[in-house]
Structure formats: structure tokens, C-alpha cells
C-alpha positions in Angstrom: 0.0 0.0 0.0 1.7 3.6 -1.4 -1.0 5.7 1.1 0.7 7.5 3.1 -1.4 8.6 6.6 -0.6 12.4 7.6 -0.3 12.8 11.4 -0.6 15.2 13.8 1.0 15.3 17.3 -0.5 17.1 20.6 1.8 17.4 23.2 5.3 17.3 21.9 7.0 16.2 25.5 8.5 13.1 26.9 6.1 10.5 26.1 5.9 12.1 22.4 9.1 12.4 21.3 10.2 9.5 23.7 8.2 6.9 21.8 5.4 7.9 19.4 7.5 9.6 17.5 10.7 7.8 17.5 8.4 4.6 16.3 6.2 6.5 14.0 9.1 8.1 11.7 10.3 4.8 11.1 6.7 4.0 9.2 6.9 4.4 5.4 3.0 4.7 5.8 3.0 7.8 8.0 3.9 11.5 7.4 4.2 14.0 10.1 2.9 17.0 9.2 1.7 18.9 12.5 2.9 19.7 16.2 1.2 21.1 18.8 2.3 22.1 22.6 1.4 25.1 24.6 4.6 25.3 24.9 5.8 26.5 21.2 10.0 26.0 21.4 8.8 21.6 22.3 6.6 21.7 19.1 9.7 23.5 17.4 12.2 20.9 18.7 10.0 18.0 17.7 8.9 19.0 14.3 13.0 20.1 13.8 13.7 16.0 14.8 10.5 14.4 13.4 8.4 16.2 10.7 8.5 16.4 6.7 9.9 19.7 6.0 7.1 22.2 5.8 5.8 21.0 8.9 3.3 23.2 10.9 3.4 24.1 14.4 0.8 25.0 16.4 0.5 26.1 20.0 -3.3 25.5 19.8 -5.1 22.1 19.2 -8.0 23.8 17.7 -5.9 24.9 15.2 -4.3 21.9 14.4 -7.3 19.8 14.7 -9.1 22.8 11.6 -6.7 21.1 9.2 -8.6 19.2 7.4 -5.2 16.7 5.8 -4.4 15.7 9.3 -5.9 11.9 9.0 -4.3 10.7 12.5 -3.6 12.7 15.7 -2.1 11.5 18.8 -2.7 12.9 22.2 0.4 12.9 24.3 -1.0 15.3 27.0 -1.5 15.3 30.5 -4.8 13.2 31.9 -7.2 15.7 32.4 -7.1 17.1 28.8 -7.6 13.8 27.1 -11.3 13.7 26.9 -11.9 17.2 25.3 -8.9 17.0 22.7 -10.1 13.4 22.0 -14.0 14.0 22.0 -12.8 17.2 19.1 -10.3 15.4 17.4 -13.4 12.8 16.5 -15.9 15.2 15.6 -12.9 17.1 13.6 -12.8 13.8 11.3 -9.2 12.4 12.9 -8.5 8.9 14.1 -7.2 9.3 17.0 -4.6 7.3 19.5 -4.6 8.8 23.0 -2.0 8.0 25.7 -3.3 6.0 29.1 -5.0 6.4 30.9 -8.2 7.0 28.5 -9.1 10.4 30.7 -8.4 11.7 34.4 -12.3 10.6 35.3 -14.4 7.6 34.5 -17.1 10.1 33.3 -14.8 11.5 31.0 -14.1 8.2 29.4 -17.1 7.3 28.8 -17.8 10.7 27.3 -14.9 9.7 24.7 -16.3 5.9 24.1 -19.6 7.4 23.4 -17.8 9.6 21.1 -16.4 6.8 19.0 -19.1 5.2 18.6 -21.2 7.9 16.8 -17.8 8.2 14.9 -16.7 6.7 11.6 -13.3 7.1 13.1 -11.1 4.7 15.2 -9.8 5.4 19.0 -7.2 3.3 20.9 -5.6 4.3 24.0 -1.7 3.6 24.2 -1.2 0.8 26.6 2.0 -0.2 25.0 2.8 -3.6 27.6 0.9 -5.2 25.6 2.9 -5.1 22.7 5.7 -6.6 24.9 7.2 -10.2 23.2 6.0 -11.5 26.6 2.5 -10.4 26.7 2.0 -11.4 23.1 3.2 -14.9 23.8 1.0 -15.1 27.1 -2.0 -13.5 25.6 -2.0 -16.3 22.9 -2.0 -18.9 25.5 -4.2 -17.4 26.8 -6.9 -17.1 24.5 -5.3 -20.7 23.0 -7.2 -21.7 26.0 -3.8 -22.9 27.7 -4.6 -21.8 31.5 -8.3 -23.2 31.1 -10.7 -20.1 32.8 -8.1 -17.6 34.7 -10.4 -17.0 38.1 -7.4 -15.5 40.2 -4.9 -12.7 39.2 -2.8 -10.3 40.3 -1.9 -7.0 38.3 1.8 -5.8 39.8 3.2 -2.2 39.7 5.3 -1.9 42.6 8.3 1.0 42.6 10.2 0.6 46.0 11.6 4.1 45.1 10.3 5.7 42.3 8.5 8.3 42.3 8.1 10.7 39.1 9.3 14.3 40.2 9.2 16.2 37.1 6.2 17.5 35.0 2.8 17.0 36.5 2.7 13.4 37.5 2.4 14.5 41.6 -0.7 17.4 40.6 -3.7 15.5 41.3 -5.7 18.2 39.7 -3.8 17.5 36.3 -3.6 13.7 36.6 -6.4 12.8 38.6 -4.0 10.4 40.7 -0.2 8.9 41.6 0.9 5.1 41.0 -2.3 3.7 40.5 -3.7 5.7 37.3 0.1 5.8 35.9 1.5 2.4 36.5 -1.3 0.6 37.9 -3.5 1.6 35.1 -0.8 -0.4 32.8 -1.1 -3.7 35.2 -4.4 -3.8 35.0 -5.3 -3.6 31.7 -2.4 -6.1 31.0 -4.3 -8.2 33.1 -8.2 -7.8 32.0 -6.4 -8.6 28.6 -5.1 -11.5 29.5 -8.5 -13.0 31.3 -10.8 -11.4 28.7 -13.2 -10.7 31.1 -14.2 -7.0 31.6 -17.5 -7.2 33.6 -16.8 -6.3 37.2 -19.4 -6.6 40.0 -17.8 -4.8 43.0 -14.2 -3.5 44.2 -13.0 -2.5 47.3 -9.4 -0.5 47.7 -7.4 1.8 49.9 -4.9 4.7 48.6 -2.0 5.7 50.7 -0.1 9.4 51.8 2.5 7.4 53.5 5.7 8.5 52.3 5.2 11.2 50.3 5.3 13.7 53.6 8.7 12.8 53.5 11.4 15.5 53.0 14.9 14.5 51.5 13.4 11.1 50.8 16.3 8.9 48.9 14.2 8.4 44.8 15.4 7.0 42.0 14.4 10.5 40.4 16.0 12.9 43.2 13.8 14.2 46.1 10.6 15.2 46.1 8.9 18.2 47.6 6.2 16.9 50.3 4.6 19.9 49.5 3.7 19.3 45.8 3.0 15.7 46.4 -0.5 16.4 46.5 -1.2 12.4 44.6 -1.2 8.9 46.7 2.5 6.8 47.1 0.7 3.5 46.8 -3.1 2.2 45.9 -4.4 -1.1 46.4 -7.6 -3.0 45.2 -9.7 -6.8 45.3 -11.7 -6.2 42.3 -14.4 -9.2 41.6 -15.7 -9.6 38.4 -19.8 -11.0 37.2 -18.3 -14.1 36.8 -16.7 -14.6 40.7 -13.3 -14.6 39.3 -10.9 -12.2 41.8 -8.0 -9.4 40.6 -5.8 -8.1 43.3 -4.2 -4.9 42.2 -1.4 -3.1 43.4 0.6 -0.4 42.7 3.1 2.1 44.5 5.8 4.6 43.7 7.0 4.9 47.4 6.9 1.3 49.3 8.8 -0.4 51.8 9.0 -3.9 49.8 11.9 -5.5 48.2 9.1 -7.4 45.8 9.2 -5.0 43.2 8.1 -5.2 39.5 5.1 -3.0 36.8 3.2 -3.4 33.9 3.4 -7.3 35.2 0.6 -10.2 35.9 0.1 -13.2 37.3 -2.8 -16.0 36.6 -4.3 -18.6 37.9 -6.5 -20.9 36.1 -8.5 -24.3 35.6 -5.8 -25.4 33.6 -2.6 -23.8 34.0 -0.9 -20.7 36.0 1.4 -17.7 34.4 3.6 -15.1 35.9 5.6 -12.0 34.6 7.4 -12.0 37.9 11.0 -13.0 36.8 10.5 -13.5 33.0 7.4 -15.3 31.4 6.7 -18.8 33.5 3.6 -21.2 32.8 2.7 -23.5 35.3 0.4 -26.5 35.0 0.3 -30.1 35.9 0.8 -32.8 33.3 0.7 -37.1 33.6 0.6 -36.5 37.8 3.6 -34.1 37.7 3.5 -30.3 38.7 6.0 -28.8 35.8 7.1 -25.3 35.4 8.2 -23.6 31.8 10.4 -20.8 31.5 9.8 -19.1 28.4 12.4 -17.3 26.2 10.0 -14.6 24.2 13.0 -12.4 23.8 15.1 -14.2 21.1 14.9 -13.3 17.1 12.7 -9.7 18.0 8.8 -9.7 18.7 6.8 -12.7 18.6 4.4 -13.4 15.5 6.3 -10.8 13.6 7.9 -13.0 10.9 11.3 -12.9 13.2 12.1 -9.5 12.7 13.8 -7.4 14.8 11.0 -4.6 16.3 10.9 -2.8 19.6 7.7 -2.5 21.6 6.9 0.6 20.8 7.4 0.0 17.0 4.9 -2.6 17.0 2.4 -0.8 18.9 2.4 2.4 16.1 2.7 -0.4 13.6 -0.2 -2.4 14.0 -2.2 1.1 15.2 -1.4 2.4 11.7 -2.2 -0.6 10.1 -5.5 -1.1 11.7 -6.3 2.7 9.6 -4.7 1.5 6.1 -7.2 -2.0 6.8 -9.9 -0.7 8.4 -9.2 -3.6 11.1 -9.9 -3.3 15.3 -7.2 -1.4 17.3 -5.6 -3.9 19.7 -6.4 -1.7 22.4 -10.4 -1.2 21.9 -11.6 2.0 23.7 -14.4 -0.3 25.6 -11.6 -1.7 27.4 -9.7 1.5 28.5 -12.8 2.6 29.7 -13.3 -0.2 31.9 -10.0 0.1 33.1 -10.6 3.5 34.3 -13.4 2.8 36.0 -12.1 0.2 38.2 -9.2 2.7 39.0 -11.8 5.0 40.0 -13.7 2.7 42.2 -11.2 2.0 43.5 -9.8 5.4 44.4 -13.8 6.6 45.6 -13.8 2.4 47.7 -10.3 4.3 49.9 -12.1 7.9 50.3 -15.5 6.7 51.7 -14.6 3.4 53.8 -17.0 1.2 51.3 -17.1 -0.9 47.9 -18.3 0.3 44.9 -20.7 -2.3 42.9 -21.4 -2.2 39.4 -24.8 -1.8 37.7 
């Protein structure tokens, strides 16, 4: 296929030039022809790195969404302007790919999924871990019916210390939350993924301001200022789903626990087990013996990909891309992301009044 996609990019800061558009100039099916970023020297910088020549900078997304050859934008923003650059870019006639979490608020996600589906445009939200070698490989199993019906899980995101100092990752107001909407968010949906099964029925959960009143705390990232830390240093929740199968969930930037790990799962089934604790292990019982398989998913580049050598991130703006040019399902449908962020949410209103939160 010779089409090539114009894109446009809102939010030209980490995440952006970090990985969308590191993966997405490597695509012979993708031209980018627009940044924006209220600040105008990052939109500068990026387009300088990334775009055709001729590209156009805006420090306005209204202004980038009014050109009507943008085909593709992608939202790279904080969380609590997803839903109204999202909701426009739709009406505005873009396909659109917005980072995770879908929006700050369950409300607000919703307000995008209904948005999509009125649209004759696609949405995914960028939870790349599932684009990892070993989530591919498990997710197959999965869904190979491997592990039988997965009734038990855990979704891991545990930092000991490593807690985000820079941008607006501790501002509540912006993010709508700490560990448990940034990392937490990419646990769980690994997780729901892997189970299929995005029904829940009640969750219960408790957020923590532990260690984040702490001054001079040792970080991975340098100190942080107590005073600004104004987000939870750990989250955890029991979420049961329709079907009585049970997801613990935790996550944490600050904890006292040498058990660390993120973005990572582990299942129990009828059949079989899996964990992403230390590499990809599946665990079963075969002729009256209890055996345990390592598996090596990170020899000759991605699974399923013809044995070529492509990152994580490559795949992910790949397949996203390619999903356009086909007209095919995103991997990541927006039905999904919005039940992800309503869990989170339940379980962030489950720590604030005492009680769990059921499901209509």
C-alpha cells in the first residue's frame, strides 16, 4: 500500500518524542505533518527532529485539529485534557490514539467511548505492555485456551523508590491520581487482557499518603517536595468480576517492599498458571507431575512478527497504523480503556468513603 497517513502530534514532551515519534518516523506509511504544545519551542524541537519539512506548528489544538489533511492525531497530553482534545479530534474527522490512561475521570471516558461510537473514526488508547514479546506470547495462550478459565490474578506495579518528580505526575488536579492511574492503570489492563473478562461486579481498595510527607526522601528521580506531592505513594484493590473470578491490584511509587516489578501479571486458572514476575513462567500439571516452563520470548525480535527485529513501541504504532490503512480493530479497543478507568476510580472513591463500589 503507497497511502501514506498524515499525522498530527498534541503534546510534543516526553512521552511524544520518547516513543510515538521515534516509532512512528520509522513508518513508510506515516507523514508527520503537525505539532502542537502550549509550549511552542517543544513543538519546534519536535517537528526540527520528526516532521516532513514544511511542517506546521501550532501552540493550539483547535488549530491543528481545523486542518482538514491531518488523517491521524495522537494525544500525548496530561490526563485531564484527554477527553476534550479526544471527543474534538473525532468530531474534527481524525483517528485518533490517546495515551493511558483514557481520561483523568471515569465520566470523562465514557464521554470519549460514546464519542467513538457515533464516529466513523477509530480510537485506541496507548497501553503499549501489551505489545511486549512476553504479553504477546502469554496473551496467545491465553486465549489458545492454555490456562483453562483464569479465576485469580494479580496486576503488579510496585516501585520501592520511584516516584516521578518532574512534570505533573504529583498534581492531582492535572492527573487525577499517583501510581495507581500511571502504572497501575498499565497492570491492570495487562491483566483484564489476559483474562478477557471486563465485567466487574464490586471493588474494594485503599490509597495511601505514607511516604510522600517525607522531606529528603532517597528516589530514583532525586527528592521530592512533600509539598507538591499532593497524589497517593501506593493504591491497592480486590476487584471481583460477574463471573466470581478475583483481581488483586497493586501499585506504588514509594513502598517499603523488596518485591518490586510493573506493567506485570500473574494467573491462575483451571488449567494452568502464568507469571511476569521474573521473566514469562507457565505452570500446570501434566501425567501426575507439577512442571514449570520458562519461556524465552525475547530471542529473534517480537513474537508473530515474521522474526524480525521490532521494539515494543514500533509494533504498537505499527499495527495502530495498520489497523487505519485496513480498516481492522485497534488492539487496544476504547471499551476496554474505559473499563480500566473505571475500576481505578472505584477504587480510588472504595479508599475515600470506607466502602465498595458495585457495578450496575
Amino acid at each position: 500500500m503507497n497511502k501514506k497517513l498524515k499525522v498530527g502530534i498534541i503534546g510534543c514532551g516526553g512521552i511524544a518524542t520518547g516513543k510515538h515519534l521515534p516509532s512512528l518516523s520509522k513508518l513508510k506509511t506515516v507523514e508527520l505533518t503537525a505539532f502542537c504544545d502550549v509550549n511552542i519551542s517543544n513543538a519546534e524541537q519536535a517537528a526540527k527532529k520528526f516532521g516532513i519539512e514544511g511542517a506546521r506548528i501550532f501552540s493550539d489544538y483547535n488549530e491543528l485539529l481545523n486542518e482538514t489533511s491531518i488523517e491521524v492525531v495522537h494525544i500525548c497530553t496530561p490526563n485531564d485534557s484527554h477527553a476534550d482534545i479526544a471527543i474534538a479530534a473525532l468530531k474534527a474527522g481524525k483517528h485518533v490514539n490517546c495515551e493511558k490512561p483514557m481520561a483523568k475521570t471515569a465520566a470523562d471516558a465514557r464521554r470519549m467511548y460514546e464519542a467513538s461510537k457515533i464516529s466513523d473514526k477509530k480510537l485506541t488508547i496507548s497501553y503499549q505492555n501489551r505489545f511486549r514479546a512476553d504479553s504477546q506470547y502469554l496473551n496467545q495462550a491465553c486465549r489458545e485456551g492454555e490456562l483453562g478459565e483464569i479465576y485469580f490474578a494479580k496486576a503488579h506495579a510496585i516501585r520501592r523508590r520511584a516516584v516521578p518528580t518532574w512534570g505533573v505526575f504529583l498534581d492531582e488536579e492535572k492527573q487525577g491520581g499517583g501510581p495507581l492511574i500511571d502504572i497501575g492503570t498499565h497492570a491492570l489492563d495487562l491483566t483484564l487482557w489476559m483474562m478477557d473478562n471486563y465485567k466487574p461486579k464490586v471493588v474494594l481498595g485503599t490509597a495511601f499518603h505514607k511516604l510522600s510527607k517525607r522531606e529528603n526522601a532517597a528516589n530514583a528521580w532525586g527528592p521530592w517536595d512533600p509539598n507538591e506531592f499532593t497524589v497517593e505513594d501506593s493504591a491497592f484493590g480486590m476487584i471481583k468480576m460477574e463471573n466470581g473470578a478475583t483481581i488483586i491490584l497493586e501499585s506504588s511509587w514509594a513502598l517499603n517492599s523488596l518485591d518490586e516489578g510493573e506493567a506485570k501479571c500473574t494467573l491462575a486458572g483451571t488449567e494452568g498458571g502464568a507469571d511476569m514476575k521474573d521473566g514469562l513462567r507457565i505452570n500446570g500439571e501434566s501425567r501426575g507431575k507439577l512442571f514449570t516452563n520458562q519461556i524465552q520470548t525475547n530471542v529473534g525480535g517480537v513474537a508473530f512478527y515474521d522474526g524480525k527485529e521490532e521494539s515494543d513501541a514500533d509494533l504498537e504504532m505499527r499495527l495502530w497504523i495498520d489497523s487505519i490503512l485496513y480498516d481492522t480493530e485497534p488492539i487496544v479497543k476504547p471499551k476496554q480503556a474505559l473499563v480500566v478507568s473505571e475500576i481505578l476510580e472505584a477504587i480510588y472513591e472504595s479508599s475515600k468513603t470506607g466502602k465498595a463500589v458495585y457495578f450496575e
